[in-house]
N, C-alpha and C positions, 0 to 999 in steps of 0.2 A: 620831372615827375612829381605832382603831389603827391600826398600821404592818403589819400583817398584812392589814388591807383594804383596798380603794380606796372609794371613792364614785365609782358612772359613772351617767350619764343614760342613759334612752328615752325614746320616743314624744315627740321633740323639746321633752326636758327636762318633759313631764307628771310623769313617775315616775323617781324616783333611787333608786337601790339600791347597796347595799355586800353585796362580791365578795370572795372569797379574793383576795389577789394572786399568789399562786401557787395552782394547783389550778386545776379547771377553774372558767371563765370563759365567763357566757352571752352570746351574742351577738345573731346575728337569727334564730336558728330559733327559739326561744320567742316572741318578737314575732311570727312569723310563723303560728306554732301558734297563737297566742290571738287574732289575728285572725282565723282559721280557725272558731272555735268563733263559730257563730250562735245565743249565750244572749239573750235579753229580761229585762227587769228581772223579779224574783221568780223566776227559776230555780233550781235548786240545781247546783253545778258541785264536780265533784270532779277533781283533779290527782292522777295517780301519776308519782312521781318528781318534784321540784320543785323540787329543787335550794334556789338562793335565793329561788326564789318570783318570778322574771321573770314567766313566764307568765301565771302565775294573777291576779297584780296586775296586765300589764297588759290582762287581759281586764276586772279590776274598774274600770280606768281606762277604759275604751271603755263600758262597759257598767254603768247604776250598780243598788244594789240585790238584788244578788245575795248567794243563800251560797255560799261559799267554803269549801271543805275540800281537803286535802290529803296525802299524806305522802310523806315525804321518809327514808330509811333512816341519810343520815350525819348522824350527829347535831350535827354542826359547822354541816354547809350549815341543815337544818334548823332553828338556832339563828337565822343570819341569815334564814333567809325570814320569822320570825315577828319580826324586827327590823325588815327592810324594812317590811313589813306593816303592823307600830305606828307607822311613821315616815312611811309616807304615807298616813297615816291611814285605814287599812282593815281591817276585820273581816277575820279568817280564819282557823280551825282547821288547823292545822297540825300533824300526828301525827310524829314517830317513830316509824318503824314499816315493817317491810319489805313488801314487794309483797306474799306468800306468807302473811303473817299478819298482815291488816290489823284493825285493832280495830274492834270489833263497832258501836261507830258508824258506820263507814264503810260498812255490809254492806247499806245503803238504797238504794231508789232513786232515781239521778240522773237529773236532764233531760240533763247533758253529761258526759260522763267524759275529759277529753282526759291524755295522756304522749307526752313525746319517749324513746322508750326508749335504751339505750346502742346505738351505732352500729355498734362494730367486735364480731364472732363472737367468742365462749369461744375462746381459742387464740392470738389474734393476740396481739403483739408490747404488753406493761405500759409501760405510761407510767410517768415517774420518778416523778411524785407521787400517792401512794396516794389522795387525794379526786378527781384528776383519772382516774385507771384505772379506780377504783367510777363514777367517770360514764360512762363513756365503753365500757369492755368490758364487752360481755354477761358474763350472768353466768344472770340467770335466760332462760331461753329466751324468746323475739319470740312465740311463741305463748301462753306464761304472761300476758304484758302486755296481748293481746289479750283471752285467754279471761276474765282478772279483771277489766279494764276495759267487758267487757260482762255480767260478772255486778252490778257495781256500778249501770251504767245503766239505767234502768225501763223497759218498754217503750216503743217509739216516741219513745226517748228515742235521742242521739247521743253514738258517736267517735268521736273527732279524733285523727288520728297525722300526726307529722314524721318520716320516716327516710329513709336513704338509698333511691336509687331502684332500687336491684340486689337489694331484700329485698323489692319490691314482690310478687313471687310469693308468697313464705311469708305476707306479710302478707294477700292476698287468701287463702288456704289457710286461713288460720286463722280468716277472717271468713265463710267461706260456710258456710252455715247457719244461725247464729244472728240473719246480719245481712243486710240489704241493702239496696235504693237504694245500693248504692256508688258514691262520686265520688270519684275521682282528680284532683289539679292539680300536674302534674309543674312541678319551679322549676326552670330554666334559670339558669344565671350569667352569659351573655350570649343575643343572637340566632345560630342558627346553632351552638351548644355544644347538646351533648345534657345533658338534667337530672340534677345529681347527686343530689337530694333529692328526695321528692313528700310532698304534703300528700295523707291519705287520709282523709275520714268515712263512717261506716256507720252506718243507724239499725236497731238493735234488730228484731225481729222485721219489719221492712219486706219488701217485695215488688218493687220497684219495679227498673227494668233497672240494668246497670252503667255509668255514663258515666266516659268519658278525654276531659277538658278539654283545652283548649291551654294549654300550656306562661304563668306566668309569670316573664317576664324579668327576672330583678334589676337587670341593669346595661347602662348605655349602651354602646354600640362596640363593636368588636371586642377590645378590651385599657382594661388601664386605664392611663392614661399622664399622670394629674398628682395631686397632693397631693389630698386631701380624698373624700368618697364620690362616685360616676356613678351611683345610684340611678334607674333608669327612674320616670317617674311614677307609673308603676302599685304598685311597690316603696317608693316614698317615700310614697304614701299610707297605705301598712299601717306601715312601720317607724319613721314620721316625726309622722306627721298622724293616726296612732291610726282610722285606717278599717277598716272589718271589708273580708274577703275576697269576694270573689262566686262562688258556686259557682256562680254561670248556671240 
């Protein structure tokens, strides 16, 4: 390991991955996105935006058997995802390559197409470090991420978005028409806090009505008030114990 990475654990030390140590750093929305995505062994699964490859790995941790593809635009982080990848010993094409012109591999169709897009609007306030800013501020528009990630998926094929839960409007906007059965599961950080994230899936040409799940809760209590994580059970089984999500 160089001194520019760390090595950290997921999915209660299943899967280790090395991370910028400065620059953005993933945490538990990709564990939470990849337990979100309901693939079956032999799926094809494609990631836009990947960063290090959290997600997508630990969906092949949960899930064995699958293809794996990806891409990832900085070609730094992209470097590590396909090191993770070799080091916990998993298959996965991993592209460089931007959202807006993905190479002609990737132009097939998926059973899942899942991305965590960047979080904050074109406009808001740069972060000091340049790999942490290209993660983190829009750049291509919430509807671009949308529209390519269901051109990517096959029919009656899924999906999966993590974003903030005050972009849930544009993100429905951009999904009606081409997709439906949409299911919502807003993620609260305690009981009684309104959700500041939501997990979204949509299938491809589906019909089916729109449902808003109940909230789940990350964390025990009303605050946190000692050393170590307060993971609700329901939360330690996805970020801990490698359990897939239940959309009910």
């Amino acid at each position: 390991m160089t001194d520019d990475t760390t090595l950290d654990v997921f999915l209660g030390g299943r899967l280790r991955i090395r991370q910028p140590r400065t620059g953005y750093r993933a945490a538990t929305d990709p564990i939470l996105l990849a337990a979100a995505v309901g693939a079956r062994a032999g799926d094809s699964i494609l990631e836009l935006g990947c960063g290090v490859g959290v997600a997508l790995l630990a969906l092949a941790t949960r899930v064995p058997d699958l293809r794996l593809c990806a891409v990832e635009r900085q070609a730094a982080y992209a470097d590590l995802a396909r090191l993770n990848a070799r080091e916990n010993g998993i298959v996965a094409e991993i592209e460089t390559a931007d959202l807006m012109a993905l190479p002609s591999g990737l132009r097939v169709g998926f059973d899942h197409v899942l991305a965590n897009p960047p979080y904050y609007r074109a406009g808001s306030p740069a972060a000091q470090d340049a790999g942490r800013d290209a993660a983190l501020r829009e750049e291509t528009p919430l509807s671009d991420w949308v529209g390519q990630g269901l051109k990517r998926v096959k029919p009656g094929g899924y999906l999966t978005l993590i974003h903030l839960a005050e972009r849930l409007p544009a993100l429905l906007a951009a999904l009606d028409g081409p997709a439906g059965a949409i299911a919502v599961r807003p993620l609260a950080p305690r009981a009684e806090r309104q959700a500041g994230r939501v997990l979204i899936q949509a299938r491809k040409g589906a019909k089916g009505p729109f449902r808003l799940l109940p909230p789940l809760v990350l964390h025990l209590g009303a605050a946190h008030r000692a050393d170590g994580d307060d993971f609700s059970p329901a939360a330690q089984a996805l970020l801990r114990d490698a359990r897939g999500l239940d959309w009910g």
